[in-house]
Residue frames as a rotation matrix with the C-alpha (Angstrom) as fourth column:
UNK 1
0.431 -0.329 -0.840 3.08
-0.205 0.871 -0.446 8.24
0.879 0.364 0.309 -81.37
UNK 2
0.962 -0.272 -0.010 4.24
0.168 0.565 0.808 5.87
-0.214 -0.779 0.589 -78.34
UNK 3
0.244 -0.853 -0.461 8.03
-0.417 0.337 -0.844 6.63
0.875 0.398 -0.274 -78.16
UNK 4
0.677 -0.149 0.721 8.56
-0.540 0.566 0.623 4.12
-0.501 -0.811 0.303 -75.75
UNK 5
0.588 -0.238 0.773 9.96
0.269 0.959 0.090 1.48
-0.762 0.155 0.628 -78.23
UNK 6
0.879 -0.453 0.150 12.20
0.066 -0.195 -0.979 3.63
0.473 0.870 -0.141 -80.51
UNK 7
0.591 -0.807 -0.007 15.73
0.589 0.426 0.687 3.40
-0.551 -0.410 0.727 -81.11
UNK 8
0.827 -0.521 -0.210 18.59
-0.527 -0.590 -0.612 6.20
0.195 0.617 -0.763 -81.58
UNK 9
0.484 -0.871 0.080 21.78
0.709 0.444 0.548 6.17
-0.513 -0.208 0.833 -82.81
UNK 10
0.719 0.000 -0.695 23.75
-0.317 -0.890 -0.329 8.59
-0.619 0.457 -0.639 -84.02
UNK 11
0.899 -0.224 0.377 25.35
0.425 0.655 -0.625 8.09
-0.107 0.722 0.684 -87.26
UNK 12
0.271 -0.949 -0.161 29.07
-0.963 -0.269 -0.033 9.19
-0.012 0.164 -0.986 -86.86
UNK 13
0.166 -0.643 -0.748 30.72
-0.539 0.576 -0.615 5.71
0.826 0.505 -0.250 -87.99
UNK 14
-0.419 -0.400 0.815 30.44
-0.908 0.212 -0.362 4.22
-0.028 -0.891 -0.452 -84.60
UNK 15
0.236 0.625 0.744 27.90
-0.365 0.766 -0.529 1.89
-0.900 -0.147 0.410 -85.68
UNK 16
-0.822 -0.565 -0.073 28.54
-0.032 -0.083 0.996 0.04
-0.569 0.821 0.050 -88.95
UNK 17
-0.583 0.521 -0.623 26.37
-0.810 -0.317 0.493 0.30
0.059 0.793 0.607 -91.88
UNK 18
-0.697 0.192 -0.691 25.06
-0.209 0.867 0.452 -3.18
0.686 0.459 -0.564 -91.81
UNK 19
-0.677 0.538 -0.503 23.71
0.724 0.611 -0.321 -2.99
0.134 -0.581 -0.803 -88.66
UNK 20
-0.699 0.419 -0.580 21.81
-0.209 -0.895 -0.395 -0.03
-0.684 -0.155 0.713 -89.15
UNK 21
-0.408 0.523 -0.748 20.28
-0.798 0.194 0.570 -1.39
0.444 0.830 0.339 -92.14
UNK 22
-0.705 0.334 -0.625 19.37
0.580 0.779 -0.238 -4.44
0.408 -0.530 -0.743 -89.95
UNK 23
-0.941 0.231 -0.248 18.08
0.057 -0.614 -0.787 -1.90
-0.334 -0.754 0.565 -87.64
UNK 24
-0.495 0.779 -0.384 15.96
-0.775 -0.596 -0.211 -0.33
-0.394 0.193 0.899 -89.68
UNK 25
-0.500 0.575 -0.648 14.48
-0.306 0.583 0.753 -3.61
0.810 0.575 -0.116 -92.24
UNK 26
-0.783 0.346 -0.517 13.55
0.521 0.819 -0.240 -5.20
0.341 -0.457 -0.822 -88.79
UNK 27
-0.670 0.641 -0.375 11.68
0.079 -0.441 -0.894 -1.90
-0.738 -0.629 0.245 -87.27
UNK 28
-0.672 0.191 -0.715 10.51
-0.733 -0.308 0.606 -1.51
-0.104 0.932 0.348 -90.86
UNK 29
-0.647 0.506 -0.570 8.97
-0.061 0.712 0.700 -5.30
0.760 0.488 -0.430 -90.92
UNK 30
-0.952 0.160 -0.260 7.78
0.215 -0.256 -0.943 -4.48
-0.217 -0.953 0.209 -87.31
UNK 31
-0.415 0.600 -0.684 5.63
-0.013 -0.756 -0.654 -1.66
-0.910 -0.263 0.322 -88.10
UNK 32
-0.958 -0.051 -0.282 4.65
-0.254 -0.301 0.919 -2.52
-0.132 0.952 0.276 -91.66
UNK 33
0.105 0.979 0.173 0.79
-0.902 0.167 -0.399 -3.32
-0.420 -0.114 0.900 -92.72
UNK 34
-0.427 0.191 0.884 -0.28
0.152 0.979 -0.138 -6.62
-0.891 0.075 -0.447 -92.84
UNK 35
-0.453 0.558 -0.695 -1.12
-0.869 -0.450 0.204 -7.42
-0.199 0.697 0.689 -96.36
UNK 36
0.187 0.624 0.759 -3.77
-0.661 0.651 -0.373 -9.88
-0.727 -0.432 0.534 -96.95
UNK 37
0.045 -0.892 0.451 -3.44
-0.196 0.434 0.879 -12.85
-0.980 -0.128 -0.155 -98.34
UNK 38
0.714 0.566 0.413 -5.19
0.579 -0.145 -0.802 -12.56
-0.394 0.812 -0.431 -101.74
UNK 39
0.800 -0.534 -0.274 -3.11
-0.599 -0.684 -0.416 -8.92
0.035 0.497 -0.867 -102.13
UNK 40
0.009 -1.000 0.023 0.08
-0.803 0.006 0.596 -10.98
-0.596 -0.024 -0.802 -101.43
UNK 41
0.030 -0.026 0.999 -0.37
0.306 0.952 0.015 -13.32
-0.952 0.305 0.036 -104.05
UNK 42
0.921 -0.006 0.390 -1.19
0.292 -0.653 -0.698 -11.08
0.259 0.757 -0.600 -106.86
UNK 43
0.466 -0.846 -0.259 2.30
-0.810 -0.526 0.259 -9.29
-0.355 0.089 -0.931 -106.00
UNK 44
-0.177 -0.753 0.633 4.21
-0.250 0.657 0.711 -12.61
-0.952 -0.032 -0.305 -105.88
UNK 45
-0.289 -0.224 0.931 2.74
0.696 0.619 0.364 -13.84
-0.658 0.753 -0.023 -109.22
UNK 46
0.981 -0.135 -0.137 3.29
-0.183 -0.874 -0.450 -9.73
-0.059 0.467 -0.882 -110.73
UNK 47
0.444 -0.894 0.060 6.64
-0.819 -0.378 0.432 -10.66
-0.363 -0.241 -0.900 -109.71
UNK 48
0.100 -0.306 0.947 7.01
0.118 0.948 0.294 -14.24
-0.988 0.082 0.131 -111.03
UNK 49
0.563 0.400 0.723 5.66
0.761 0.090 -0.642 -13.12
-0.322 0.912 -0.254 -114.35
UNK 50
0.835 -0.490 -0.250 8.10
-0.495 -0.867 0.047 -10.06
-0.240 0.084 -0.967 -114.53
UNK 51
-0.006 -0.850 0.527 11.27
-0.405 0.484 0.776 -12.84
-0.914 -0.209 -0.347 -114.40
């Protein structure tokens, strides 16, 4: 893996919680697969029909 683009921090309370979770949802949507658009539909209306 390329660690050019990663980001530490160390978690002793210096950072706050929120932005770590930011941290991570954005590297998280970053690096996630692309799902097509067919598979995202089926989820959304699994998930409409669940409500």
């Amino acid at each position: 893996m390329n660690k050019v683009h990663w980001n530490s921090i160390v978690l002793d309370g210096t950072v706050p919680d929120d932005v770590v979770k930011e941290m991570i949802d954005e590297s998280y949507d970053l690096t996630k697969p692309k799902m097509r658009k067919r598979k995202f539909t089926v989820i959304t209306n699994d998930q409409t029909n669940e409500m």
